[in-house]
C-alpha positions in Angstrom: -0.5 13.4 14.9 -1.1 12.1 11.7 -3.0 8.9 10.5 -0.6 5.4 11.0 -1.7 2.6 8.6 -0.8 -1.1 9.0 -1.4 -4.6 6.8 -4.8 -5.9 7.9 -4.3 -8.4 10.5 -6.1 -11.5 11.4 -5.1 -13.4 8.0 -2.5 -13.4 5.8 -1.5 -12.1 2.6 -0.8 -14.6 -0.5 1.1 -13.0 -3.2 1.9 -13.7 -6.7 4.2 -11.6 -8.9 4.2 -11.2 -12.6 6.4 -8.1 -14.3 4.7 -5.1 -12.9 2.0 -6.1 -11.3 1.0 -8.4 -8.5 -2.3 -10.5 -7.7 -2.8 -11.0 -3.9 -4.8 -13.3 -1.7 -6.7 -12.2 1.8 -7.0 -15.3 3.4 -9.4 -13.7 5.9 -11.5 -11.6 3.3 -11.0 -14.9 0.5 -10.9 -11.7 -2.3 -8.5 -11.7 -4.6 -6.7 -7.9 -6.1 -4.4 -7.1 -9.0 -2.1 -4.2 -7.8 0.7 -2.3 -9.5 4.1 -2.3 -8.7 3.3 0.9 -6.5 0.7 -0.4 -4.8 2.7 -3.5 -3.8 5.3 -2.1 -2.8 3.8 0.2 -0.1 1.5 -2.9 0.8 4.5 -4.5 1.2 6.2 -1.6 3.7 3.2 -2.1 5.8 3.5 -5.7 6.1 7.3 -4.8 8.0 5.8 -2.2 10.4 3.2 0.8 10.9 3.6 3.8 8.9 2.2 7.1 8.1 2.4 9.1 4.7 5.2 11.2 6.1 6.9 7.5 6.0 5.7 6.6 2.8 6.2 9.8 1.3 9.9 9.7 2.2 10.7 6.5 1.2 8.5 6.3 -2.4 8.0 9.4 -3.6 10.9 9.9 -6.2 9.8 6.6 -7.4 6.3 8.4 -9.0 6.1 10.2 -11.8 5.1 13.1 -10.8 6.9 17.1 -11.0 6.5 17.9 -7.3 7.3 16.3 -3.7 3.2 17.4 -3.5 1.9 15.9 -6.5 3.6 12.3 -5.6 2.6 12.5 -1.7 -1.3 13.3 -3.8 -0.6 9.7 -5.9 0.7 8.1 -2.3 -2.4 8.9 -0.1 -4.9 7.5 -2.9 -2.7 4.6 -2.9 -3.6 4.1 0.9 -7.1 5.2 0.3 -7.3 2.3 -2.4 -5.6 -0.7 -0.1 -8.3 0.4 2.8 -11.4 0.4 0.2 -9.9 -3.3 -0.7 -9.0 -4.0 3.1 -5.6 -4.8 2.9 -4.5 -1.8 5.4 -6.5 -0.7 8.7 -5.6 2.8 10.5 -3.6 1.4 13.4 
C-alpha cells in the first residue's frame, strides 16, 4: 500500500498568488513559504482530499518538464518530500 499524504490539519492555509508563484500562510505553524506553481498546485490537490503519488502522478505529471513518465513521478515525490520538510502535508 503505498504512502497517502493530506494538507496538515489543525489550521488553515492563507494563500496569496502572484504569476507563478504563490506565498502561503500556516496559521498553526505562523511560517510563511514561497512555492512554485507546481508546488501549489499539488498543495492545493491535497487540500480537496488524500492522495498518494500514484494520484499525483496521474493527474500532474505531463505538466513537468521532464522526458519520461519516471523522471516527472522523481520531480513529484521531491515535491511532497518538500511540503512535509515545510509542514504543509502529513502522511495520512
Amino acid at each position: 500500500m503505498s504512502t497517502r499524504w493530506h494538507a496538515t490539519t489543525g489550521g488553515s492555509l492563507h494563500w496569496r498568488a502572484w504569476d507563478d508563484e504563490m506565498v502561503i500562510y500556516n496559521n498553526t505553524s505562523g511560517d510563511t513559504h514561497l512555492l512554485g506553481v507546481d508546488a501549489a498546485q499539488i498543495l492545493l490537490l491535497f487540500e480537496q482530499a488524500p492522495a498518494d503519488l500514484g494520484i499525483v502522478s496521474e493527474q500532474f505529471a505531463t505538466g513537468f518538464p521532464a522526458e519520461t513518465h519516471e523522471e516527472s513521478t522523481l520531480q513529484i515525490e521531491q515535491i511532497l518530500l518538500q511540503l512535509h520538510e515545510l509542514a504543509l502535508i502529513e502522511i495520512c
